[in-house]
N, C-alpha and C positions, 0 to 999 in steps of 0.2 A: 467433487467440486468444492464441496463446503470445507474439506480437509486445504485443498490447496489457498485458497481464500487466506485462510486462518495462519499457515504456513508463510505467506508473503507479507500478512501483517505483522505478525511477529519480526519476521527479518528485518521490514521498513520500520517498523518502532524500534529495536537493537543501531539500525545504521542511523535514525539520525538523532538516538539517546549519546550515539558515541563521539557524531561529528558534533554538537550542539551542545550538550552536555543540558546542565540546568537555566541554559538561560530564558530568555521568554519568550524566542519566538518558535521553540522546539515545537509545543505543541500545534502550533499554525503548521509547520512546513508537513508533520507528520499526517494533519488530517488533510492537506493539500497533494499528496504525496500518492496515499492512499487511496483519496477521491481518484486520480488519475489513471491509478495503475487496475483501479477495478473496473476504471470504465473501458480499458482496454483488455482484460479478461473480460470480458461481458463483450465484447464488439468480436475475440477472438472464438467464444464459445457459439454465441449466434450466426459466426461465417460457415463453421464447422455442421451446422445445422441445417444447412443448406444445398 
């Protein structure tokens, strides 16, 4: 799990290093981004547990 985690942040830091490049809201949208998509790994991991 901890492998995949790592896997999707990397990608979401890669996609929006590429769409945003250096400006200043890159780092927002990437911790925005990331918040979102682990709480959906986490909601999908706990259904499965069930």
């Amino acid at each position: 799990m901890l492998i995949l985690i790592w896997f999707v942040v990397c990608i979401i830091f890669y996609l929006v290093h590429k769409i945003l490049g250096n400006s200043g809201h890159a780092l927002e949208v990437f911790a925005l981004v990331t918040a979102l998509v682990l709480f959906f790994i986490d909601r999908l991991s706990r259904k499965e547990k069930k």
